[in-house]
C-alpha positions, -999 to +999 in steps of 0.1 A: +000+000+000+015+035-006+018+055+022-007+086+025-004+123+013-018+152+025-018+179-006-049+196-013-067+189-040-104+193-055-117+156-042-101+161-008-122+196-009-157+174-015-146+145+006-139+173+034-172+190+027-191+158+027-175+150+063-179+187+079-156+192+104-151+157+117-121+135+110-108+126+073-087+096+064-060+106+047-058+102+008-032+082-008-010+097-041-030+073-063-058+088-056-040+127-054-029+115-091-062+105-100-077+138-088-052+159-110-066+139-142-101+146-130-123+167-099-153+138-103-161+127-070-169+091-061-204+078-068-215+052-052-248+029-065-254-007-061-251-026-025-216-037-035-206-002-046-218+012-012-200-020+003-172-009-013-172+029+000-173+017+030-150-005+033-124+021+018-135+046+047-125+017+075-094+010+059-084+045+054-092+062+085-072+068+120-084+045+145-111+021+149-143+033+123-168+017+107-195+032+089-221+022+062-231+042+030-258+050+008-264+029-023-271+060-043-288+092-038-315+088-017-315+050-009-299+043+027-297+006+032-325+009+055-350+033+065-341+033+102-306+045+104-306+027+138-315-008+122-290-001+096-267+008+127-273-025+144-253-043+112-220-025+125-196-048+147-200-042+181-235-016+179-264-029+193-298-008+195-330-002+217-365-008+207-393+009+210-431-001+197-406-028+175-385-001+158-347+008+166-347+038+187-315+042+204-280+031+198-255+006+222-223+005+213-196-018+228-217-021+258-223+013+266-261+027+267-275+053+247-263+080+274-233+074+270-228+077+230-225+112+208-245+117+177-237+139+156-249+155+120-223+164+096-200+170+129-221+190+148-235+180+181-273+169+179-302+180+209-323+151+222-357+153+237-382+130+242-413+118+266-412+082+278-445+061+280-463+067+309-465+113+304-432+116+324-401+133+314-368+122+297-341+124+316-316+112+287-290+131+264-296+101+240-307+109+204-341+096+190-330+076+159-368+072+150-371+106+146-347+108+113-353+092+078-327+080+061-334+098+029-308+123+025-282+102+043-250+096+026-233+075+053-232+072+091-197+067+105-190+055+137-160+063+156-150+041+185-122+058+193-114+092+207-101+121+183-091+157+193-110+170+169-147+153+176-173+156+198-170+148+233-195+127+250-195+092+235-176+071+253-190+042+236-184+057+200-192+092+182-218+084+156-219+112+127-244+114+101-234+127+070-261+144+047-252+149+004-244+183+000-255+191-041-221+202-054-208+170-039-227+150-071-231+179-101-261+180-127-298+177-118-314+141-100-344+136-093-351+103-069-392+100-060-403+071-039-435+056-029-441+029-001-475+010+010-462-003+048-479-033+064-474-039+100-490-069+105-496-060+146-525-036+138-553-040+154-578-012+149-560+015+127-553+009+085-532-025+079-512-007+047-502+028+055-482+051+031-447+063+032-436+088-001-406+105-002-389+127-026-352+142-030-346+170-057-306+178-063-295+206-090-264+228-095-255+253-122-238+246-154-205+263-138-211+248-106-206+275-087-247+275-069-263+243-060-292+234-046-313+200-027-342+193-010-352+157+006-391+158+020-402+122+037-433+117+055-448+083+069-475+070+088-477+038+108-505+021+126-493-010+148-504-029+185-489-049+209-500-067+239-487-084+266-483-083+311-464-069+338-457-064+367-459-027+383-437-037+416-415-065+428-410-058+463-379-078+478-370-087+512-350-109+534-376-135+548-382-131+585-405-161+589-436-143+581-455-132+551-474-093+556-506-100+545-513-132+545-537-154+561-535-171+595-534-200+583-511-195+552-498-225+529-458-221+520-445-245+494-408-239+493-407-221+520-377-195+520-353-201+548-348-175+575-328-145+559-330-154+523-334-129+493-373-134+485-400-112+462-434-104+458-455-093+436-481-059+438-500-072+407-500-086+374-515-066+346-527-075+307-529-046+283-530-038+247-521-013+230-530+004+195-504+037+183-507+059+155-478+078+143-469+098+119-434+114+103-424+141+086-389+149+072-374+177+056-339+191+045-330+218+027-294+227+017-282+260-003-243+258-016-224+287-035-189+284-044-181+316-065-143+304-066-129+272-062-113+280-033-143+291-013-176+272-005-206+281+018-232+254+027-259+262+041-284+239+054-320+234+076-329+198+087-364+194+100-386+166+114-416+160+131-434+130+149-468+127+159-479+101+185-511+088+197-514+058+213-544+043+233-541+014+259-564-003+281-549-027+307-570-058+330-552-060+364-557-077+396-541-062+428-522-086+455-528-071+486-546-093+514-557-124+522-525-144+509-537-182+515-513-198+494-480-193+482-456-217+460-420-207+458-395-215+426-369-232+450-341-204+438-316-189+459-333-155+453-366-169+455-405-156+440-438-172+442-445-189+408-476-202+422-496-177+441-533-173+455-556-150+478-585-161+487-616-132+500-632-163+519-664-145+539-651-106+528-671-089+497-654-096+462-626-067+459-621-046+421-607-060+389-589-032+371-591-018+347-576+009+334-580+031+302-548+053+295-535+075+259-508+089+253-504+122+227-470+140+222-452+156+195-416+157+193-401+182+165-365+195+158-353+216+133-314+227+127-300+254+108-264+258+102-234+274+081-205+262+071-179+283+052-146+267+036-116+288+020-087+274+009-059+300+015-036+282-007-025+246-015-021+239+019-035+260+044-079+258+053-095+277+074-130+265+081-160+283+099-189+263+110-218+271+129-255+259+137-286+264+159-308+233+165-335+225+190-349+192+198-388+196+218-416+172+228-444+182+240-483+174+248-504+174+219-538+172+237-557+197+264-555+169+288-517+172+283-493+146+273-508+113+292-542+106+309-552+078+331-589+065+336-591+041+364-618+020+361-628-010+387-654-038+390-658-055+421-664-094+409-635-106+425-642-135+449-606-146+446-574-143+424-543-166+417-515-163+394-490-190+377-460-172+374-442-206+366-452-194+325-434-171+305-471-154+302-482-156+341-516-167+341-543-151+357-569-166+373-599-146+389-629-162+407-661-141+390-686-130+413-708-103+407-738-114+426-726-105+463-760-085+475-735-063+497-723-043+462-759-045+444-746-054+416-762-068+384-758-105+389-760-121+350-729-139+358-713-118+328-681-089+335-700-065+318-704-025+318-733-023+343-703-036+366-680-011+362-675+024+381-648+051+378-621+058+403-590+083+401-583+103+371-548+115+364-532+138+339-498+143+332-486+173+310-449+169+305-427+187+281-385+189+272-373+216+251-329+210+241-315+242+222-277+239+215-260+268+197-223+256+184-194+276+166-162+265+154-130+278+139-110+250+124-076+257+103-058+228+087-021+227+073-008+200+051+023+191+042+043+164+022+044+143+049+007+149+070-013+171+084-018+197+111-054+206+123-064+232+153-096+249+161-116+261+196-152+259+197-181+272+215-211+251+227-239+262+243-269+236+257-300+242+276-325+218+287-356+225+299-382+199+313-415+206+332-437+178+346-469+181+359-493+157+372-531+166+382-555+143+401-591+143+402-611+115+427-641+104+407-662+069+421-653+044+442-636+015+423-671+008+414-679-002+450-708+023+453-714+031+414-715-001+391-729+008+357-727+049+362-711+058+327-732+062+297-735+032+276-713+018+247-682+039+262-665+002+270-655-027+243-659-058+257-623-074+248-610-103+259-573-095+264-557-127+258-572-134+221-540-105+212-512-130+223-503-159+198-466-172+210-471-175+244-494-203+268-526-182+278-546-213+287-568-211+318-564-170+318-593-146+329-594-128+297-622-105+304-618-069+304-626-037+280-611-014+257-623+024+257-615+060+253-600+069+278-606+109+265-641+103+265-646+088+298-625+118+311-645+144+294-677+124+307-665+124+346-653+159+342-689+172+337-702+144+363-677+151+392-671+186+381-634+190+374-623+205+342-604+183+319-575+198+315-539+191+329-531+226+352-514+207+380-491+223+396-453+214+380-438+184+398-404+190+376-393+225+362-358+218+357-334+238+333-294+223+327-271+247+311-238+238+301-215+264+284-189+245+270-152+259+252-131+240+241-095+241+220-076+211+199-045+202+183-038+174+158-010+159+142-012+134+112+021+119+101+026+093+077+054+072+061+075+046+061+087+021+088+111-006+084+099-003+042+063-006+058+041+024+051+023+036+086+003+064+096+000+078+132-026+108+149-018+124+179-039+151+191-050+167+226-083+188+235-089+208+261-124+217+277-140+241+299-171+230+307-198+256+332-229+241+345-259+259+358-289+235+375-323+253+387-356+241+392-389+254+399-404+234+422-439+232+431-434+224+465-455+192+483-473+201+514-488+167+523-493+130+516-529+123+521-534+088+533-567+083+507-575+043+518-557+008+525-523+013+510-529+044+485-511+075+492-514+104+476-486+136+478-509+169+472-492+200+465-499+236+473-500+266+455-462+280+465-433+270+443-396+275+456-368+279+431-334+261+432-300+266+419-264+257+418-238+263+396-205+237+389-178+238+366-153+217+351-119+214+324-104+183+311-077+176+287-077+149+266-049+131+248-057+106+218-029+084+202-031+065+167-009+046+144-015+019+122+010-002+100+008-019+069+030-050+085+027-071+050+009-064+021-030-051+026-024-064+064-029-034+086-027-035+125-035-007+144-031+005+184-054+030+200-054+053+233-075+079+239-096+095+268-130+101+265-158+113+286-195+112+292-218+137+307-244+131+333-279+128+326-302+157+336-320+136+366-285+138+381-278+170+379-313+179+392-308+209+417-337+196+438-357+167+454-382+148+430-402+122+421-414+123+461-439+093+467-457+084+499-454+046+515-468+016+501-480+007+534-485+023+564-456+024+585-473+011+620-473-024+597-452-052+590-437-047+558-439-013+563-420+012+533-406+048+536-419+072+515-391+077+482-377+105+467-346+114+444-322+142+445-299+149+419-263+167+421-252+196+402-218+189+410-213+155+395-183+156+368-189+132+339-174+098+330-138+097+321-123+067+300-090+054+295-095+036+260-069+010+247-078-007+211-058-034+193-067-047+160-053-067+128-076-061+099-066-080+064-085-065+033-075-095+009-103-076-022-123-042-025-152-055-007-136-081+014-117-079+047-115-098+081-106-081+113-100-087+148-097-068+177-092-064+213-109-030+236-107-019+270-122+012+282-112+015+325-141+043+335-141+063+366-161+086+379-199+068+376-226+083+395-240+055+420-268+056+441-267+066+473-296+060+498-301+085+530-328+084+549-343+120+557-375+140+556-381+160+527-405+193+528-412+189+560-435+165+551-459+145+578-471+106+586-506+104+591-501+065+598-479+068+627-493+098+649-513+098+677-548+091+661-535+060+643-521+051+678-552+054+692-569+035+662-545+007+667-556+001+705-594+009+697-591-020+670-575-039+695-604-035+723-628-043+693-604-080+689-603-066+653-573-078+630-549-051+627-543-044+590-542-016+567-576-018+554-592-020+591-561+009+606-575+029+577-612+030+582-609+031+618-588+067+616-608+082+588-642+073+605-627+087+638-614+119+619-650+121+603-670+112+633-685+084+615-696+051+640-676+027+634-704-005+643-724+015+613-700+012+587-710-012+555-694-046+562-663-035+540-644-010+560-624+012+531-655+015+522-649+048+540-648+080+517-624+100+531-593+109+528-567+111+562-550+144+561-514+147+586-515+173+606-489+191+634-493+162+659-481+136+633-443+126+633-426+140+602-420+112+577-392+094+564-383+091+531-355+069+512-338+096+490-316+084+467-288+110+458-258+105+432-223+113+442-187+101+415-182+069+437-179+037+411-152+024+386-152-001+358-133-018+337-150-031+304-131-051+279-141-077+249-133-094+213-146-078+181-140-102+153-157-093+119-155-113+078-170-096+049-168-111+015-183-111-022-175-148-039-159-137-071-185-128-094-216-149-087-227-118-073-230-138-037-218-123-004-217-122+037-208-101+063-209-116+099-195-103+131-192-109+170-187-087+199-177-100+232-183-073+263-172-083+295-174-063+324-166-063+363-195-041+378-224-065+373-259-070+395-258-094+426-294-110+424-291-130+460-277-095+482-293-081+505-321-055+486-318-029+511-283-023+500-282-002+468-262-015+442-239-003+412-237-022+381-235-013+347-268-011+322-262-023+286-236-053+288-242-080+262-228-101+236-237-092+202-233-110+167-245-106+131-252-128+101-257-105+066-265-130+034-264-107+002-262-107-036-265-086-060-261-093-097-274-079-131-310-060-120-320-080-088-302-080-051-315-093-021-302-096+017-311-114+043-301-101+078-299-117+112-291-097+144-286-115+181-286-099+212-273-115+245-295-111+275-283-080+297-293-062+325-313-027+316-320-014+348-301-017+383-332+001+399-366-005+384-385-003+416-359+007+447-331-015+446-349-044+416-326-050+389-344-053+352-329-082+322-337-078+288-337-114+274-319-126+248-332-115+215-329-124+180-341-107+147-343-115+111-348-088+087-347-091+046-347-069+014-354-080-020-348-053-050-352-056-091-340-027-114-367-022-136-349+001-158-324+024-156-344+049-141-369+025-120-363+001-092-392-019-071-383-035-038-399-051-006-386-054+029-395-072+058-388-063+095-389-087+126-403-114+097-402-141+126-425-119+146-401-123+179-407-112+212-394-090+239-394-099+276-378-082+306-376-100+343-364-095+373-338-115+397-351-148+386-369-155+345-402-164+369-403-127+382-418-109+349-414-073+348-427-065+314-439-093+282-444-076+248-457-096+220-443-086+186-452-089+150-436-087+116-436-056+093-436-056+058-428-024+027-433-030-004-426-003-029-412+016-062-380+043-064-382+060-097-351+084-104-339+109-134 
């Protein structure tokens, strides 16, 4: 191979354009002899030419990169850059609704990855499910078509002159610029997508795109616009779990019956769970997805070039869900135990016995948010001379989601029916059956006894609206000169970044009936679909279920109660969150690229430094709580007042950090390479929160056994981000154009993670109705009655002492009682487990990448396949004591690929296959419960035919096996969330002139 030059020339003023201001392999004198003959830049068509492209950009660049480009203009492999991500060695991605979402690489979450567009650092927003707000940096790959893509490189190691924040990998998007491919093209597209999950929306929906690229005869003005817009309809269904709440067994179970049956009974002081509930739902989604980008060149002389350039995109979301849940609570009778060292009931029962059925639920819930972001930026080249660049680039781009309804972003219509004589589950199933004894004739609740879980059973409970918005606005400048020479290449620059990120939360609560306890049959008729829930789930055993519920508008109902119970239906709640994170960020680099010849071996080394200043400014508005009304048998409820406090604290931070490169050419087209840089990762926004949140009463009151604290969280404006040591080692022999096979080695040592840190304290000045002196004096009065002491009876005894009700006259079900227990100045203040984040954990993660691509000569056959190993030595300890917070690191998994292509004459066709290792996704879902995404496995294919020249039909399938996701707990038995998954098909026409 001969060894790289650096002179300036007309391609390495495209390729340089193309790239922005990120970083270039160098350019051999083949191709600097080539470019003197002609100023054509490359064009890449065809799934081997794109191959091909890049392959050459792996091969040629500093450091570990891999990167994928477009087959021509306008056709990214796949529509999803994230699924087209998921192909590269060592990425993995996140789904969401069955679509890639957010990106993994090497182990490392979504948080702790940088994506950039044509080098410039990208906002993020977005609303989780449930109304709440993010509290990730991570970018919303969803939100992007891959229309106007040209190729998407990702950089695993560090670089002065790139973005920090990925410790994982910097992933840069590169959109086509017109002058970068002369003349006039024309590429329209038309898709009919059929997502074979739908239940209730259109089976085929429409995707069109369009992309329109034109520049002057003299090529000095150019022009393009890309527009896409999609919409999809899909469902899923599935269970979970709301809580797992684990213990170390004392010899009793809370709750449970006198005479209680244990099978497998834990021993004293082992790890044990149990569950709150099981819950079915299903769940219909609308969306639709708009794309646009606009980009505006001029290049009066040959030495200068401005670009200028507006990406937009928009995404609509609507989704309605209605869920069938049972709630475990009392009356344990029965429990069967799995026999594990951290042990759960896979066989469970309660029994009411002589007490009144209790309430099925069921829930009615919809989501509707909008999340748009739009970019403008301008970049200006000039080419002193032969050798000397100076570049100015510069953008504005904003990243919002928002609520896209007056009841805000989420509402929640609880429903109940009270035909519950008794309720078991089999957790022993991947799909836990539920079992529910029907009972709808008990004269104590008047119901309509036809033997039949129909509407005239049903009444309304608690209504709850969540408005939740994020707003990310980052404003970035740069000043980059570049100096080349016979021998390499000297780049420098500073930069300014500015970030603010501003999320409000909200939550408003309105009391409606009774659970159905005293109104069965109140709302108006046909609001409910009789559904029965288990008919949605195909791959999973659902025999013996209870399958009876309803599906509903959950709008409707709430616009119906708000007239009935007179609220109006519209989310004004007092914010929960109002939290703004600036970071003012300057920065300076240096880079040296030198290449030649070693021992008659051509090499190439990179050595740059970076320096950062980084300011931080946290504040919140907080609306502050002023109680936690104690509303009946475990439900607690924290109300807010009218007076909001504001918060702030201010941090700042510098770091310098070195990166090293070099690569040889140790034998002919056999190039090894050795990596070291430092990279670092910025906390999230919940950490650098500059005041309590998320503040939640008990789950049972604390005179009780098995008694909670209230929770909260607390950020910490102070926290410095994640540093990382990286170290890569690879061998990579390119033995054709399209064929290679690598191996390498990583380690990445990482200080400075923010662990949890529990402290018990009081927060607000917040009060326990539950352990003053009128629940004291409830206890003994219950005591003198020889009535059991539990929640239900503590409960109805207080509130019908508080309300002067007689206690001998209450209906034979005591929380019956309709009141709520306010704390007052005689009640003990309460105690709450607030979990704060301090820089307390290291890690050390290291694995294997190993990757083969090939094309077999010319029967137009191929395959790429790859396998990342990641090993790390912070991992979850199922069996430890849960009142000990843990560290452990999200993410971790194996990953491997299996690509089948071939392409020859008019037809290609690939066949994909993408595995996942199980890995562990969440060290905290409820307290101190650790979350595992199972192993997962995916096929994918594409099938293409070239018409004509100018025409090309195609269809694609996504998921074609229609696999599922599952999450669980510390054992497979102890389900946290089941979601059941079908394929997705597109089958369209590309027509371009």
């Amino acid at each position: 191979m001969i060894q790289k030059r650096f002179i300036k020339t007309k391609v390495a003023t495209s390729l340089s354009l193309i790239l922005g201001a990120t970083a270039l392999p160098a350019i051999s004198a083949e191709e600097v002899n080539q470019a003197e003959e002609s100023v054509e830049v490359i064009t890449v068509t065809g799934m081997r030419s794109s191959i091909k492209e890049s392959t050459r950009l792996k091969r040629d660049a500093s450091g570990v990169v891999d990167a994928i480009s477009a087959e021509d203009i306008g056709k990214f492999p796949d529509t999803n850059l994230a699924e087209s991500l998921q192909r590269i060695t060592g990425v993995s991605i996140d789904r969401d609704n069955g679509e890639g979402s957010k990106v993994t690489v090497r182990g490392f979450g979504p948080d702790y990855n940088m994506v950039t567009l044509n080098g410039r650092t990208m906002p993020a927003s977005s609303l989780p499910g449930g109304g709440g707000v993010s509290n990730s940096r991570a970018f919303e790959f969803s939100n992007l078509a891959s229309d106007a893509v040209k190729s998407v490189s990702v950089y695993k190691t560090g670089r002065a002159n790139t973005a920090t924040g990925g410790i994982g990998a910097v992933i840069n998007i590169v959109t086509s610029k017109p002058l970068d491919n002369p003349g006039t093209h024309v590429s329209v597209g038309a898709k009919a997508l059929i997502d074979t999950s739908n239940r209730v929306g259109n089976d085929v929906t429409p995707e069109l795109s369009g992309l329109f690229s034109w520049t002057d005869d003299e090529e000095k003005f150019g022009a393009s616009l890309s527009v896409n817009s999609q919409k999809r309809d899909s469902s899923t269904s599935g269970a979970f779990v709301n809580e797992w709440r684990t213990s170390l067994y004392d010899g009793t179970i809370p709750q449970a019956a006198s005479d209680i049956e244990l099978i497998n009974e834990p021993e004293i002081g082992q790890v044990y769970s149990m569950p709150s509930d099981l819950r079915y739902f299903i769940s219909d989604q609308e969306r639709e997805r708009t794309n646009a980008q606009l980009t505006l060149q001029f290049r009066p002389i040959q030495a200068l070039t401005a670009t200028l350039d507006y990406t937009y995109s928009k995404q609509d979301t609507f989704q309605s869900r209605a869920e069938q849940s049972i709630w475990m609570d009392v009356y344990k009778t029965s429990l069967g135990f799995d026999g594990e060292i951290s042990t759960t009931p896979v066989d469970f029962n309660e029994e009411r016995r002589d007490q009144a059925p209790r309430d099925l639920g069921l829930a009615l819930q919809e989501l509707n948010q909008v999340n748009e972001n739009d970019s403008i930026g301008l970049n200006i080249q000039y080419d002193v001379n032969d050798y000397f660049t100076l570049t100015f680039d510069g953008h504005s781009s904003s990243a919002e989601s928002a609520p896209d309804a007056p009841y805000g972003s989420w509402v929640n219509t609880g429903l109940g029916a009270n035909i519950v004589a008794g309720q078991s589950v089999d957790y022993s199933k991947e799909y836990p059956t539920m079992h529910v004894n029907f009972d709808d004739c008990d004269a104590r609740r008047g119901l309509n006894c036809n033997g039949i879980l129909d509407q005239d059973d049903v009444g309304t409970s608690i209504l709850d609206m969540r408005s939740s918005s994020q707003k990310t606005d980052i404003d970035e400048f740069r000043v980059i000169g570049a100096y080349q020479f016979e021998e390499g290449s000297i780049e420098f620059g500073i930069e300014s970044r500015s970030m603010e990120s501003h999320s409000i939360q909200s939550l408003t609560r309105h009391t409606m009936g009774n659970w159905g306890i005293e109104n069965p049959g109140e709302l108006p008729d046909n609001y409910l679909t009789p559904i029965d829930f288990t008919s949605e789930i195909n791959d999973f055993d659902k025999s013996g279920a209870f399958n009876q519920g309803f599906t509903g508008s959950a709008s409707q109902v709430g616009e119906w109660a708000a007239g009935e119970y007179g609220f109006d239906f519209i989310a004004n709640g007092a914010a929960a969150t109002n939290r703004t994170i600036k970071e003012d960020i300057t920065a300076a680099f240096f880079q040296l690229d030198l290449a030649g010849e070693l021992g008659g071996r051509p090499y190439n080394i990179s050595a740059g430094l970076r320096f950062e200043s980084t300011d931080i400014t946290s504040s919140a508005n907080v609306a502050l709580p002023n109680a936690v009304a104690w509303e009946g048998n475990q439900d607690f409820n924290v109300r807010f007042g009218e007076g909001m406090q504001d918060f702030s604290a201010k941090a700042d931070y510098d770091h310098l950090l070195p990166s090293f490169d070099f690569d040889i050419e140790v034998m002919d087209n056999v190039v090894t390479r050795f990596s070291f840089s430092k990279t670092i990762a910025r906390p999230t926004y919940d950490q650098l929160s500059a005041a309590a949140a998320d503040v939640s009463g008990p789950s049972a009151p604390t005179t009780l056994p098995g008694a909670q604290l209230g929770t909260a969280s607390s950020g910490n404006p102070g926290l410095v981000p994640l540093e990382s040591d990286n170290i890569d080692l690879s061998a990579e022999w390119y033995f054709d154009e399209t064929s290679y096979v690598s191996i390498g080695y990583y380690e990445k040592r990482v200080s400075n993670f923010a662990g949890r840190q529990p402290v018990v304290e009081n927060v607000y000045g917040l009060r326990d109705a539950t352990a003053g002196p009128r629940a004291q004096a409830a206890m003994l009065a219950l005591a003198e009655l020889g009535e059991e002491l539990t929640d239900s009876n503590l409960f109805a005894m207080v509130a019908a002492t508080e309300n002067n009700v007689d206690y001998f006259s209450m209906p034979a079900e005591q929380f019956e009682v309709d009141y709520d227990v306010m704390p007052n100045n005689d009640d003990p203040l309460m105690d709450f487990t607030v979990t704060k984040f301090v820089n307390n954990k290291e890690a050390k993660i290291n694995g294997f990448e190993i990757a083969v691509q090939h094309f077999f000569g010319e029967t137009g056959f191929g395959i790429q396949a790859n396998y990342t190993t990641v090993s790390g030595d912070v991992g979850f300890d199922n069996n430890a004591d849960p009142t000990v917070t843990q560290f452990a690191l999200v993410g971790l998994s194996d990953t491997a690929n299996l690509v089948l292509m071939y392409e020859k004459d008019n037809f290609q066709a690939r066949l994909a296959y993408n595995w996942r290792d199980d890995f562990l996704n969440s060290q905290a879902r409820y307290i101190n419960e650790p979350a595992y995404t199972e192993e997962y496995a995916q096929i994918d294919f594409n099938v293409a035919y070239q018409v004509n020249e100018n025409m090309s039909v195609f269809i694609e399938g996504i998921n074609i096996t229609g696999e599922d996701t599952r999450i669980h707990g510390r054992t497979a038995v102890q389900l946290w969330n089941l979601a059941e998954q079908e394929a997705r098909y597109a089958v369209g026409a590309r027509y371009t002139f």
